[in-house]
C-alpha positions as CSV (number, residue, x, y, z in Angstrom):
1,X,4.8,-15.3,-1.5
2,X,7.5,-14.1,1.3
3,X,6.1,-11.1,1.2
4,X,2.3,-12.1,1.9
5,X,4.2,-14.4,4.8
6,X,5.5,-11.4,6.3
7,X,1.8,-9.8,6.2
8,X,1.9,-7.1,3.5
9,X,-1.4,-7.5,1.6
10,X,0.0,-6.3,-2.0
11,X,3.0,-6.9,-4.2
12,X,4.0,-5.6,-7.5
13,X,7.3,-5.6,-9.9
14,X,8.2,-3.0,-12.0
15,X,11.4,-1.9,-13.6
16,X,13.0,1.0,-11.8
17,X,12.6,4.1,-13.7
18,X,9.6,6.1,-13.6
19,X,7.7,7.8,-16.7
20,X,8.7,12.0,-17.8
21,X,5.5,12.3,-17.1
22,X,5.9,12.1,-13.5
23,X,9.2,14.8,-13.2
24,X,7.7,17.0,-15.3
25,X,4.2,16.7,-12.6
26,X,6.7,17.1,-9.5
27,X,8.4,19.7,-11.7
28,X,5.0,21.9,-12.0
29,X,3.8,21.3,-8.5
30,X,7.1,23.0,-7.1
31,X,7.3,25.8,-9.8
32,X,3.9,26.8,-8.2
33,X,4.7,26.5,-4.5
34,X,2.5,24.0,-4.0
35,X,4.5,22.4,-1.4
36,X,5.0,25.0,0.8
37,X,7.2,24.7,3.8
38,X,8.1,21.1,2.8
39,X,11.8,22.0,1.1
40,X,12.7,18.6,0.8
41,X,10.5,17.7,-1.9
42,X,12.6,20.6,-4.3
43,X,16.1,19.9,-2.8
44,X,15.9,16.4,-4.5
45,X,13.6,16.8,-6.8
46,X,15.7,15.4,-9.9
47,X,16.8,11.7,-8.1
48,X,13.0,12.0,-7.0
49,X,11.8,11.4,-10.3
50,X,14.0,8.7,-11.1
51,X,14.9,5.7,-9.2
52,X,17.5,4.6,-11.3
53,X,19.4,8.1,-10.5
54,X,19.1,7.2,-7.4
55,X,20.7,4.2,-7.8
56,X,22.0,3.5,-11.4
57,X,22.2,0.0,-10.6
58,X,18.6,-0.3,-9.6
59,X,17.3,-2.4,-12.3
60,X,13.9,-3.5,-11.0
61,X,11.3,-2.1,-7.8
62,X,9.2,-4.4,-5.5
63,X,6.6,-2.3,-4.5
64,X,4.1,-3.5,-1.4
65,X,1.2,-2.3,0.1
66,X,0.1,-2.7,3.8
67,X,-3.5,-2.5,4.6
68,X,-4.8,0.0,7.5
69,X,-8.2,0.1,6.9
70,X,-10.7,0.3,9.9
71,X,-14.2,-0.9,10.5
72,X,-17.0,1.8,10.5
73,X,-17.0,5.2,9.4
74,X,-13.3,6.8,9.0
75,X,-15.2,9.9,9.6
76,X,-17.3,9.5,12.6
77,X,-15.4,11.3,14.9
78,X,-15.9,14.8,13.2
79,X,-19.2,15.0,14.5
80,X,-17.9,15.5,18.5
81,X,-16.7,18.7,18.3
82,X,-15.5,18.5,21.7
83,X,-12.9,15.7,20.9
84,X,-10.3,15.5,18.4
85,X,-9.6,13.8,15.3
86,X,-7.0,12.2,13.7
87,X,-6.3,10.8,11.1
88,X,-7.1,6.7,10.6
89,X,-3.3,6.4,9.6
90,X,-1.7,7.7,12.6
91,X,-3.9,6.2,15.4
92,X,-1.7,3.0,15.7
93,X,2.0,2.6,15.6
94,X,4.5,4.8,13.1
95,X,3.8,3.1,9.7
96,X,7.6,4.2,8.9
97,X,9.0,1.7,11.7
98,X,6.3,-1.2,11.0
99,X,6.6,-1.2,6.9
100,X,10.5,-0.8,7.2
101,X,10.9,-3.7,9.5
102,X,9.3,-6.2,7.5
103,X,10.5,-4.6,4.0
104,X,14.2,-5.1,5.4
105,X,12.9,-8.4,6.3
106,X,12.1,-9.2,3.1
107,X,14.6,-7.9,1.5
108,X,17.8,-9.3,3.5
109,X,15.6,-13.3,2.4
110,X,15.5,-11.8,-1.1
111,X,19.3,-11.2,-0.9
112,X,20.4,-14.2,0.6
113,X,18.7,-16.1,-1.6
114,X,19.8,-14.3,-4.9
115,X,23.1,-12.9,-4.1
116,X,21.7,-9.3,-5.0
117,X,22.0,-5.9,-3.8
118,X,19.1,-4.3,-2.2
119,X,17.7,-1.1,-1.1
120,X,14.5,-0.2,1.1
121,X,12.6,3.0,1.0
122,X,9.9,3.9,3.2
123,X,9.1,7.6,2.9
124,X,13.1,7.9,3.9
125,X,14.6,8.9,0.1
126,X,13.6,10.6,-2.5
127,X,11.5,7.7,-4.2
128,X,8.2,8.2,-5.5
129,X,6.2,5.4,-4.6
130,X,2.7,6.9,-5.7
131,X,3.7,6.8,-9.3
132,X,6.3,3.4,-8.7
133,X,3.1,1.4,-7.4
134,X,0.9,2.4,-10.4
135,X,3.4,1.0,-12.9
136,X,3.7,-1.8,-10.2
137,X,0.1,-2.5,-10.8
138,X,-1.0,-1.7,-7.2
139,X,-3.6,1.0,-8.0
140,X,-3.6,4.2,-9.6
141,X,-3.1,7.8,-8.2
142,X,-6.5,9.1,-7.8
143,X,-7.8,12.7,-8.5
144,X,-6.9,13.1,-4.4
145,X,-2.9,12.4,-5.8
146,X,-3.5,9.4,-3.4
147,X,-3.1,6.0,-4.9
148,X,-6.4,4.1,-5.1
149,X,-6.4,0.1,-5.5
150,X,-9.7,-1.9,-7.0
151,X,-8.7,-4.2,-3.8
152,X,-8.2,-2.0,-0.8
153,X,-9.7,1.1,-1.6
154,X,-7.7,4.4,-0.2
155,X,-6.2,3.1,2.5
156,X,-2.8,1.4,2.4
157,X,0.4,2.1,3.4
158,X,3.5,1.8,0.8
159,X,6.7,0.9,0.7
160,X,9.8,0.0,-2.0
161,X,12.7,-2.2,-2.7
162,X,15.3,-1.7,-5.4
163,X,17.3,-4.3,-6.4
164,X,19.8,-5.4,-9.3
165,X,17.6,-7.9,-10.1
166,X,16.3,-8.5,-13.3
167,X,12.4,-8.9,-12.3
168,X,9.6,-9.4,-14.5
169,X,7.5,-6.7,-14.8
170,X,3.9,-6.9,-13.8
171,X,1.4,-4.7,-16.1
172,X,0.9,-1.2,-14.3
173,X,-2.9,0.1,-13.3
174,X,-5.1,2.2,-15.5
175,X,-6.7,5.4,-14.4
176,X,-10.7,4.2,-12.9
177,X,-11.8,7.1,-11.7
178,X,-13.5,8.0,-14.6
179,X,-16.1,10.9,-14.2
180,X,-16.1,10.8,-10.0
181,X,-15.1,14.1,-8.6
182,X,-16.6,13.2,-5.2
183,X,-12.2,12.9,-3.6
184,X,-12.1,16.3,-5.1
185,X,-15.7,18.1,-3.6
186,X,-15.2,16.5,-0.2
187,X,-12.0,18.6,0.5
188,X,-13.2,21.4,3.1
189,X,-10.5,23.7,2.2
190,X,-10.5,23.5,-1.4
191,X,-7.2,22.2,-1.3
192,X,-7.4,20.4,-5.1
193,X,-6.7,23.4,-8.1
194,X,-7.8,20.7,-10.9
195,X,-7.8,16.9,-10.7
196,X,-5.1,14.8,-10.2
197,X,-3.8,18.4,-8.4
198,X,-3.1,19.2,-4.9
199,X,-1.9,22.6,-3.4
200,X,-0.8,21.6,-0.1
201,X,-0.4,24.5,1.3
202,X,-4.5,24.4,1.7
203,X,-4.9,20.6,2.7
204,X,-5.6,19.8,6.2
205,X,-3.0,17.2,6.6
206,X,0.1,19.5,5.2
207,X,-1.3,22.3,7.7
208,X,-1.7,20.2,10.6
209,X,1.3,18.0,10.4
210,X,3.8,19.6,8.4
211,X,3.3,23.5,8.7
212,X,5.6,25.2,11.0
213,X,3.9,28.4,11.1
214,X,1.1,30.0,12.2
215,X,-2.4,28.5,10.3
216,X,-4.1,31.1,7.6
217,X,-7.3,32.3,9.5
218,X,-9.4,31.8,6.6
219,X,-8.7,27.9,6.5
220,X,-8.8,27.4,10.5
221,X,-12.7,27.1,10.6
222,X,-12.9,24.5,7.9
223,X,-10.5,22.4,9.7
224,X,-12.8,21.5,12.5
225,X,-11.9,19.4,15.3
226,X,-9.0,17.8,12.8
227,X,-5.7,18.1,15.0
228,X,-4.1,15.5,13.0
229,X,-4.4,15.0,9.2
230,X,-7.6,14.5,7.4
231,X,-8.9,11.9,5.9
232,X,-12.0,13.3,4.0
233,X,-10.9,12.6,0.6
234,X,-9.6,9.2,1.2
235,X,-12.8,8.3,2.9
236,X,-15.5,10.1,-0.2
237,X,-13.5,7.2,-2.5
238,X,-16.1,5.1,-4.3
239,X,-13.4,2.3,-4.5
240,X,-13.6,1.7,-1.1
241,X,-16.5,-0.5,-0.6
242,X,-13.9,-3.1,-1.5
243,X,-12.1,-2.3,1.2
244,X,-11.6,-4.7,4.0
245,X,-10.7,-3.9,7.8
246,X,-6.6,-4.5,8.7
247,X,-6.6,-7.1,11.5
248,X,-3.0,-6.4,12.2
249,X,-2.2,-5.4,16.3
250,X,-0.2,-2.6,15.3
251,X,-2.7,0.0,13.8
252,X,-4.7,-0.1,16.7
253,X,-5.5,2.7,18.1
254,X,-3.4,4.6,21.1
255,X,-6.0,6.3,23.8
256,X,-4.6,9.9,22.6
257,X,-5.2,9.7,19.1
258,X,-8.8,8.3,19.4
259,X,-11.7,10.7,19.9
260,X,-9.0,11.7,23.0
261,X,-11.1,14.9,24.9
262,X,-9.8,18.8,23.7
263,X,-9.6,20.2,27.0
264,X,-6.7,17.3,27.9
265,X,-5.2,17.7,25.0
266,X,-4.3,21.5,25.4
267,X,-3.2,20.4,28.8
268,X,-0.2,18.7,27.1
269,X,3.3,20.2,28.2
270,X,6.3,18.4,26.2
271,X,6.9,15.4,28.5
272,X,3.7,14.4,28.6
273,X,2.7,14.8,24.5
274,X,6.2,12.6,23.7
275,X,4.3,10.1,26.8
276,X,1.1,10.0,25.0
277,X,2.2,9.7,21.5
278,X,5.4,7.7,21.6
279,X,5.9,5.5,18.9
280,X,3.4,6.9,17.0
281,X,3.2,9.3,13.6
282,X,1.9,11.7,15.5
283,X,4.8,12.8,17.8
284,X,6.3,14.0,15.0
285,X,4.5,17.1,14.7
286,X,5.8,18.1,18.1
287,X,4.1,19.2,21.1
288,X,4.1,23.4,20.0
289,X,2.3,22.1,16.5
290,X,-0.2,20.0,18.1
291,X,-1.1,21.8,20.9
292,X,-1.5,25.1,18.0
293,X,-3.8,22.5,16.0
294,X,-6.0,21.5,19.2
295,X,-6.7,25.2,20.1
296,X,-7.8,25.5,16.6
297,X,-10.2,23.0,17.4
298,X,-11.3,24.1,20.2
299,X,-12.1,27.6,18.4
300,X,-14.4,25.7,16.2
301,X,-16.0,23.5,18.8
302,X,-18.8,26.4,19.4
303,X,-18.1,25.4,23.4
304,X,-17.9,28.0,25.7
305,X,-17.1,25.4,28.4
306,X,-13.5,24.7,26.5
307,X,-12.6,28.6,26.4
308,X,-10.3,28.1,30.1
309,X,-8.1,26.1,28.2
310,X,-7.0,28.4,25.1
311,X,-7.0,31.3,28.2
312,X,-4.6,29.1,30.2
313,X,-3.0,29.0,27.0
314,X,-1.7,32.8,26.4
315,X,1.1,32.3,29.0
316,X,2.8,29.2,27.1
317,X,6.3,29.5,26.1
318,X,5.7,29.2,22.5
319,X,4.0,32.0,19.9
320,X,2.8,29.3,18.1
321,X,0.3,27.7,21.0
322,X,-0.6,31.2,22.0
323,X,-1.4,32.9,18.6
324,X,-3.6,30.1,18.3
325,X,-5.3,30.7,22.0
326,X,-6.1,33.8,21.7
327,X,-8.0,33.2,18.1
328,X,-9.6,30.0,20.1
329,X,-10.7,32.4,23.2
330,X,-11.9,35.3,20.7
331,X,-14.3,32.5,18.5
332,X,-15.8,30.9,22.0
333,X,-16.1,34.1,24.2
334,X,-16.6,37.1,22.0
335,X,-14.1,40.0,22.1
336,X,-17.0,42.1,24.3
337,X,-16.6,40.2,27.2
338,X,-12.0,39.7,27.0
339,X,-11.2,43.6,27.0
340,X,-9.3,43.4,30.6
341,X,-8.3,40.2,29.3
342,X,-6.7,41.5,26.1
343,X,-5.2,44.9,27.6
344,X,-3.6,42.6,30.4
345,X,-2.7,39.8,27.4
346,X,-1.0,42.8,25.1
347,X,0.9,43.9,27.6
348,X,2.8,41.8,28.5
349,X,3.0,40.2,24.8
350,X,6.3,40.7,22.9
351,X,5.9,38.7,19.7
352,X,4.0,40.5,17.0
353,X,2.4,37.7,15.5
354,X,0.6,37.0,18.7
355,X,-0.4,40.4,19.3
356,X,-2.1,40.5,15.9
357,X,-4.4,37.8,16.9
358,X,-6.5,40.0,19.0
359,X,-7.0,42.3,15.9
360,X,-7.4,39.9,13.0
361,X,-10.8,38.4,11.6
362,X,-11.9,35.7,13.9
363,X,-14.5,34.5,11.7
Protein backbone atom coordinates (compact mmCIF):
# COMPACT_ATOMS: atom_id res chain seq x y z
CA UNK A 1 0.00 0.00 0.00
CA UNK A 2 3.05 2.53 0.86
CA UNK A 3 4.42 1.80 -2.10
CA UNK A 4 1.22 2.54 -4.48
CA UNK A 5 1.13 5.96 -2.05
CA UNK A 6 4.45 6.85 -3.19
CA UNK A 7 3.26 6.34 -6.98
CA UNK A 8 4.95 3.13 -8.15
CA UNK A 9 2.30 1.21 -10.16
CA UNK A 10 3.58 -2.51 -9.24
CA UNK A 11 4.78 -4.39 -6.29
CA UNK A 12 5.98 -7.84 -5.82
CA UNK A 13 7.81 -10.07 -2.91
CA UNK A 14 10.05 -12.63 -3.54
CA UNK A 15 12.81 -14.37 -1.53
CA UNK A 16 16.21 -13.11 -2.39
CA UNK A 17 18.01 -15.57 -4.43
CA UNK A 18 17.63 -16.06 -7.98
CA UNK A 19 17.23 -19.45 -10.00
CA UNK A 20 20.89 -21.39 -11.69
CA UNK A 21 19.14 -20.83 -14.43
CA UNK A 22 19.76 -17.23 -14.56
CA UNK A 23 23.98 -17.35 -13.77
CA UNK A 24 24.36 -19.91 -16.02
CA UNK A 25 22.21 -17.31 -18.88
CA UNK A 26 24.51 -14.30 -17.68
CA UNK A 27 27.28 -16.93 -17.73
CA UNK A 28 26.69 -17.77 -21.60
CA UNK A 29 25.96 -14.28 -22.69
CA UNK A 30 29.57 -13.12 -21.53
CA UNK A 31 31.38 -16.36 -22.69
CA UNK A 32 30.15 -15.13 -26.11
CA UNK A 33 30.93 -11.33 -25.90
CA UNK A 34 27.72 -10.43 -26.17
CA UNK A 35 28.11 -7.54 -23.99
CA UNK A 36 30.68 -5.92 -25.62
CA UNK A 37 32.28 -2.77 -24.21
CA UNK A 38 30.06 -3.05 -21.05
CA UNK A 39 32.92 -4.71 -18.61
CA UNK A 40 30.84 -4.28 -15.73
CA UNK A 41 28.49 -6.83 -16.39
CA UNK A 42 31.70 -9.71 -16.25
CA UNK A 43 33.59 -8.03 -13.43
CA UNK A 44 30.63 -8.97 -11.07
CA UNK A 45 29.09 -11.39 -12.69
CA UNK A 46 29.01 -14.03 -9.69
CA UNK A 47 27.20 -11.52 -6.82
CA UNK A 48 25.09 -10.61 -10.07
CA UNK A 49 23.44 -13.73 -10.13
CA UNK A 50 22.76 -13.89 -6.63
CA UNK A 51 21.31 -11.39 -4.29
CA UNK A 52 21.93 -13.18 -1.34
CA UNK A 53 25.86 -12.98 -2.19
CA UNK A 54 25.36 -9.85 -2.37
CA UNK A 55 24.09 -9.52 0.81
CA UNK A 56 24.00 -12.93 2.81
CA UNK A 57 21.56 -11.36 5.05
CA UNK A 58 19.17 -10.52 2.35
CA UNK A 59 16.42 -12.76 3.04
CA UNK A 60 13.57 -11.37 0.93
CA UNK A 61 13.33 -8.66 -2.43
CA UNK A 62 10.54 -5.98 -2.89
CA UNK A 63 10.55 -5.48 -6.42
CA UNK A 64 8.48 -2.38 -8.02
CA UNK A 65 7.68 -1.20 -11.18
CA UNK A 66 7.10 2.50 -12.41
CA UNK A 67 5.04 3.08 -15.42
CA UNK A 68 6.41 5.32 -18.39
CA UNK A 69 4.23 4.61 -20.95
CA UNK A 70 3.18 7.39 -23.49
CA UNK A 71 0.07 8.17 -25.48
CA UNK A 72 0.32 7.47 -29.33
CA UNK A 73 2.67 5.76 -31.27
CA UNK A 74 6.24 5.20 -29.36
CA UNK A 75 7.46 5.07 -32.86
CA UNK A 76 6.17 7.99 -34.72
CA UNK A 77 9.08 9.93 -34.73
CA UNK A 78 11.13 7.56 -37.08
CA UNK A 79 9.35 8.70 -39.92
CA UNK A 80 11.05 12.52 -39.80
CA UNK A 81 14.24 11.74 -40.96
CA UNK A 82 15.30 15.18 -40.47
CA UNK A 83 14.82 15.03 -36.55
CA UNK A 84 16.01 12.69 -34.08
CA UNK A 85 14.75 10.08 -31.94
CA UNK A 86 14.98 8.94 -28.73
CA UNK A 87 14.09 6.68 -26.88
CA UNK A 88 10.42 6.93 -24.87
CA UNK A 89 12.55 6.21 -21.61
CA UNK A 90 14.94 8.88 -21.64
CA UNK A 91 12.79 11.82 -22.85
CA UNK A 92 11.82 12.86 -19.16
CA UNK A 93 13.87 12.98 -16.16
CA UNK A 94 16.86 10.17 -15.21
CA UNK A 95 14.65 7.18 -14.13
CA UNK A 96 17.88 6.36 -11.79
CA UNK A 97 17.22 9.67 -9.63
CA UNK A 98 13.24 9.46 -9.74
CA UNK A 99 12.89 5.38 -8.87
CA UNK A 100 15.70 5.79 -6.21
CA UNK A 101 14.14 8.63 -4.44
CA UNK A 102 10.95 7.09 -3.74
CA UNK A 103 12.43 3.43 -3.30
CA UNK A 104 14.68 5.05 -0.36
CA UNK A 105 11.47 6.52 0.51
CA UNK A 106 9.90 3.48 0.97
CA UNK A 107 12.29 1.73 2.30
CA UNK A 108 13.58 4.16 5.30
CA UNK A 109 9.05 3.81 6.30
CA UNK A 110 9.63 0.10 5.89
CA UNK A 111 12.61 0.21 8.33
CA UNK A 112 11.19 2.37 10.81
CA UNK A 113 8.37 0.53 11.10
CA UNK A 114 9.98 -2.99 11.29
CA UNK A 115 13.32 -2.41 12.77
CA UNK A 116 15.05 -4.03 9.61
CA UNK A 117 17.88 -3.54 7.52
CA UNK A 118 17.39 -2.44 4.01
CA UNK A 119 19.09 -1.99 0.76
CA UNK A 120 18.00 -0.18 -2.54
CA UNK A 121 19.16 -1.00 -5.99
CA UNK A 122 18.31 0.86 -8.94
CA UNK A 123 20.60 -0.16 -11.87
CA UNK A 124 23.53 0.92 -9.17
CA UNK A 125 24.74 -2.99 -8.06
CA UNK A 126 25.02 -5.90 -9.46
CA UNK A 127 21.29 -7.03 -8.95
CA UNK A 128 19.29 -8.59 -11.58
CA UNK A 129 16.10 -7.17 -11.50
CA UNK A 130 14.78 -8.72 -14.88
CA UNK A 131 14.83 -12.10 -13.57
CA UNK A 132 14.07 -10.79 -9.50
CA UNK A 133 10.68 -9.21 -10.92
CA UNK A 134 9.63 -12.46 -12.73
CA UNK A 135 9.87 -14.47 -9.57
CA UNK A 136 8.29 -11.35 -7.99
CA UNK A 137 5.32 -11.89 -10.19
CA UNK A 138 5.72 -8.51 -12.10
CA UNK A 139 5.97 -9.99 -15.60
CA UNK A 140 8.22 -12.22 -17.42
CA UNK A 141 11.38 -11.52 -19.48
CA UNK A 142 10.20 -11.53 -23.00
CA UNK A 143 11.96 -12.93 -26.17
CA UNK A 144 13.43 -8.97 -26.38
CA UNK A 145 15.27 -10.10 -22.71
CA UNK A 146 12.94 -7.14 -21.65
CA UNK A 147 10.43 -7.95 -18.92
CA UNK A 148 6.85 -7.90 -20.18
CA UNK A 149 3.80 -7.49 -17.69
CA UNK A 150 -0.03 -8.63 -18.63
CA UNK A 151 -0.71 -4.96 -16.93
CA UNK A 152 1.66 -2.45 -18.41
CA UNK A 153 2.95 -3.99 -21.43
CA UNK A 154 6.86 -3.18 -22.19
CA UNK A 155 7.29 -0.25 -20.60
CA UNK A 156 8.14 0.14 -16.95
CA UNK A 157 10.85 1.10 -15.10
CA UNK A 158 12.28 -1.29 -12.14
CA UNK A 159 13.76 -1.07 -9.12
CA UNK A 160 14.68 -3.42 -5.83
CA UNK A 161 14.81 -3.54 -2.13
CA UNK A 162 16.50 -6.25 -0.03
CA UNK A 163 15.67 -6.61 3.35
CA UNK A 164 16.11 -9.16 6.41
CA UNK A 165 12.74 -9.51 6.42
CA UNK A 166 11.01 -12.51 6.24
CA UNK A 167 8.31 -11.60 3.46
CA UNK A 168 5.85 -13.74 1.94
CA UNK A 169 6.50 -14.67 -1.36
CA UNK A 170 4.14 -13.82 -4.05
CA UNK A 171 3.85 -16.59 -7.00
CA UNK A 172 6.36 -15.51 -9.90
CA UNK A 173 5.04 -14.93 -13.76
CA UNK A 174 4.89 -17.66 -16.40
CA UNK A 175 6.42 -17.24 -19.83
CA UNK A 176 3.11 -15.70 -22.27
CA UNK A 177 4.75 -15.07 -25.18
CA UNK A 178 3.95 -18.23 -26.55
CA UNK A 179 4.53 -18.45 -30.50
CA UNK A 180 5.00 -14.34 -31.03
CA UNK A 181 8.29 -13.62 -32.54
CA UNK A 182 7.12 -10.12 -33.69
CA UNK A 183 9.94 -8.40 -30.41
CA UNK A 184 12.32 -10.48 -32.27
CA UNK A 185 11.51 -9.54 -36.31
CA UNK A 186 11.11 -5.84 -35.52
CA UNK A 187 14.89 -5.46 -34.44
CA UNK A 188 16.52 -3.52 -37.59
CA UNK A 189 19.90 -4.79 -36.83
CA UNK A 190 19.21 -8.29 -36.11
CA UNK A 191 20.45 -7.85 -32.79
CA UNK A 192 18.47 -11.14 -31.23
CA UNK A 193 20.81 -14.75 -32.11
CA UNK A 194 17.64 -16.88 -30.77
CA UNK A 195 14.78 -15.94 -28.45
CA UNK A 196 15.07 -14.93 -25.12
CA UNK A 197 18.85 -13.83 -26.71
CA UNK A 198 20.42 -10.54 -27.23
CA UNK A 199 23.86 -9.73 -28.67
CA UNK A 200 24.25 -6.30 -27.71
CA UNK A 201 26.88 -5.46 -29.51
CA UNK A 202 24.19 -5.26 -32.60
CA UNK A 203 21.22 -3.44 -30.65
CA UNK A 204 20.68 0.11 -31.25
CA UNK A 205 20.44 1.05 -27.65
CA UNK A 206 24.05 -0.62 -26.55
CA UNK A 207 25.52 1.14 -29.79
CA UNK A 208 24.05 4.45 -29.24
CA UNK A 209 24.31 4.82 -25.53
CA UNK A 210 26.92 2.63 -24.30
CA UNK A 211 29.53 2.08 -27.23
CA UNK A 212 32.61 4.08 -26.91
CA UNK A 213 33.91 3.51 -30.24
CA UNK A 214 33.42 4.09 -33.46
CA UNK A 215 29.81 2.44 -34.89
CA UNK A 216 30.28 -0.74 -37.39
CA UNK A 217 29.42 0.68 -40.91
CA UNK A 218 27.27 -2.05 -41.70
CA UNK A 219 24.77 -1.40 -38.78
CA UNK A 220 24.84 2.67 -39.14
CA UNK A 221 22.06 2.64 -41.94
CA UNK A 222 19.70 0.51 -39.99
CA UNK A 223 19.92 2.84 -37.14
CA UNK A 224 18.10 5.64 -38.84
CA UNK A 225 17.50 8.81 -37.26
CA UNK A 226 17.78 6.84 -33.64
CA UNK A 227 20.45 9.06 -31.63
CA UNK A 228 19.32 7.67 -28.46
CA UNK A 229 18.22 4.00 -27.83
CA UNK A 230 15.55 2.26 -29.70
CA UNK A 231 12.51 1.25 -28.74
CA UNK A 232 11.38 -1.00 -31.67
CA UNK A 233 11.06 -4.16 -29.83
CA UNK A 234 9.47 -2.84 -26.82
CA UNK A 235 6.94 -1.15 -28.98
CA UNK A 236 6.12 -4.59 -31.66
CA UNK A 237 4.93 -6.15 -28.03
CA UNK A 238 1.46 -7.61 -28.35
CA UNK A 239 1.04 -7.17 -24.51
CA UNK A 240 0.95 -3.73 -24.84
CA UNK A 241 -2.56 -2.89 -25.71
CA UNK A 242 -2.89 -3.20 -21.97
CA UNK A 243 -0.81 -0.62 -21.50
CA UNK A 244 -1.91 2.63 -20.10
CA UNK A 245 -0.23 6.26 -20.54
CA UNK A 246 2.09 7.39 -17.11
CA UNK A 247 0.53 10.67 -15.91
CA UNK A 248 3.49 11.31 -13.74
CA UNK A 249 5.21 15.13 -14.39
CA UNK A 250 8.52 13.70 -14.47
CA UNK A 251 8.67 11.60 -17.80
CA UNK A 252 7.61 14.38 -19.69
CA UNK A 253 9.40 15.15 -22.30
CA UNK A 254 12.61 17.80 -22.36
CA UNK A 255 12.53 20.00 -25.85
CA UNK A 256 16.04 18.13 -26.86
CA UNK A 257 15.00 14.69 -26.67
CA UNK A 258 11.71 15.20 -28.50
CA UNK A 259 11.71 15.09 -32.30
CA UNK A 260 14.56 18.07 -31.41
CA UNK A 261 15.86 19.16 -35.34
CA UNK A 262 19.51 17.19 -36.58
CA UNK A 263 21.08 20.17 -37.78
CA UNK A 264 20.90 21.80 -33.95
CA UNK A 265 21.82 18.92 -32.55
CA UNK A 266 25.25 18.54 -34.31
CA UNK A 267 25.68 22.16 -33.35
CA UNK A 268 26.07 20.99 -29.69
CA UNK A 269 29.61 21.81 -28.20
CA UNK A 270 29.90 20.39 -24.49
CA UNK A 271 28.34 23.20 -22.46
CA UNK A 272 25.56 23.41 -24.36
CA UNK A 273 24.68 19.31 -24.72
CA UNK A 274 25.19 19.02 -20.50
CA UNK A 275 22.46 22.50 -20.86
CA UNK A 276 20.05 20.64 -22.92
CA UNK A 277 20.11 17.32 -21.36
CA UNK A 278 20.66 17.97 -17.70
CA UNK A 279 19.00 15.76 -15.49
CA UNK A 280 18.17 13.51 -18.01
CA UNK A 281 19.37 9.73 -19.11
CA UNK A 282 20.67 11.10 -21.90
CA UNK A 283 23.66 13.20 -20.71
CA UNK A 284 25.11 10.24 -19.89
CA UNK A 285 26.27 9.25 -23.18
CA UNK A 286 28.32 12.44 -23.36
CA UNK A 287 28.46 15.07 -25.83
CA UNK A 288 31.43 13.17 -28.23
CA UNK A 289 28.84 10.01 -28.31
CA UNK A 290 25.87 11.83 -29.17
CA UNK A 291 27.05 14.18 -31.38
CA UNK A 292 28.86 10.70 -33.32
CA UNK A 293 25.09 9.16 -33.08
CA UNK A 294 23.41 12.42 -34.64
CA UNK A 295 25.84 12.55 -37.67
CA UNK A 296 24.90 9.06 -38.17
CA UNK A 297 21.51 10.21 -38.50
CA UNK A 298 22.02 12.76 -40.46
CA UNK A 299 23.86 10.22 -43.04
CA UNK A 300 20.70 8.35 -43.17
CA UNK A 301 18.34 11.34 -43.48
CA UNK A 302 18.83 11.22 -47.52
CA UNK A 303 18.99 15.30 -46.99
CA UNK A 304 21.41 17.10 -48.77
CA UNK A 305 20.30 20.29 -46.99
CA UNK A 306 21.87 18.63 -43.49
CA UNK A 307 25.40 17.86 -45.30
CA UNK A 308 26.94 21.61 -43.80
CA UNK A 309 26.62 20.29 -40.60
CA UNK A 310 28.68 16.74 -40.70
CA UNK A 311 31.30 19.26 -43.02
CA UNK A 312 31.48 21.72 -40.12
CA UNK A 313 32.00 18.66 -38.30
CA UNK A 314 35.60 17.40 -39.65
CA UNK A 315 37.37 20.14 -37.61
CA UNK A 316 35.88 18.97 -34.05
CA UNK A 317 38.24 18.04 -31.41
CA UNK A 318 37.16 14.55 -31.13
CA UNK A 319 37.87 11.40 -33.77
CA UNK A 320 34.84 10.12 -32.70
CA UNK A 321 32.36 13.19 -34.07
CA UNK A 322 34.49 13.41 -37.12
CA UNK A 323 34.84 9.75 -38.26
CA UNK A 324 31.25 9.96 -38.07
CA UNK A 325 31.08 13.39 -40.33
CA UNK A 326 32.90 12.43 -42.91
CA UNK A 327 30.74 8.87 -43.40
CA UNK A 328 27.56 11.49 -42.95
CA UNK A 329 29.06 14.04 -45.68
CA UNK A 330 30.13 10.93 -48.04
CA UNK A 331 26.17 9.27 -47.84
CA UNK A 332 24.43 12.96 -48.51
CA UNK A 333 26.95 14.47 -51.05
CA UNK A 334 28.65 11.63 -52.98
CA UNK A 335 32.40 11.22 -52.89
CA UNK A 336 32.41 12.89 -56.78
CA UNK A 337 31.61 16.17 -55.71
CA UNK A 338 34.18 16.14 -51.93
CA UNK A 339 37.67 15.46 -53.76
CA UNK A 340 39.14 19.09 -52.72
CA UNK A 341 37.26 18.51 -49.79
CA UNK A 342 38.85 15.13 -48.87
CA UNK A 343 42.60 15.93 -50.11
CA UNK A 344 42.26 19.27 -47.86
CA UNK A 345 40.35 16.88 -44.97
CA UNK A 346 43.39 14.07 -45.14
CA UNK A 347 45.78 16.36 -44.86
CA UNK A 348 45.53 17.71 -42.24
CA UNK A 349 44.01 14.47 -40.47
CA UNK A 350 46.20 12.59 -37.97
CA UNK A 351 44.06 9.87 -36.53
CA UNK A 352 43.84 6.84 -38.72
CA UNK A 353 40.52 5.90 -37.86
CA UNK A 354 39.25 9.07 -39.33
CA UNK A 355 41.23 8.95 -42.31
CA UNK A 356 39.78 5.50 -43.11
CA UNK A 357 36.42 6.95 -43.33
CA UNK A 358 36.95 8.44 -46.64
CA UNK A 359 37.87 5.01 -48.00
CA UNK A 360 35.42 2.58 -46.33
CA UNK A 361 31.97 1.44 -47.70
CA UNK A 362 29.56 4.16 -47.24
CA UNK A 363 26.70 2.17 -48.13
Amino acid sequence: ARAFALGFDAVGFAEAALAASAGEALRAFLEKGFHGDMGWLASRAERRAAPDALWPEARSAVVVGLNYGIEGDALAGLANRARGNVSVYARGRDYHEVLKSRLKRLAREIAAAQGCAVKVFVDTAPVMEKPLAQRAGLGWQGKHTNLVSRAHGSWFFLGAMLTDLALAPDAPETDHCGECRRCLDACPTNAFPSPYVLDARRCISYLTIEHKGHIPRDLRAPIGNRIFGCDDCLAACPWNKFARASSDPAWRPRAAADGADLAALARLDDASYRRAFAGTPVRRAGRDRFVRNVLIAIGNSASAALAPEAEARLDDASPLVRAAAVWALRRLSGDGALADLRARHLAGEADGAVRAEWDGPIA
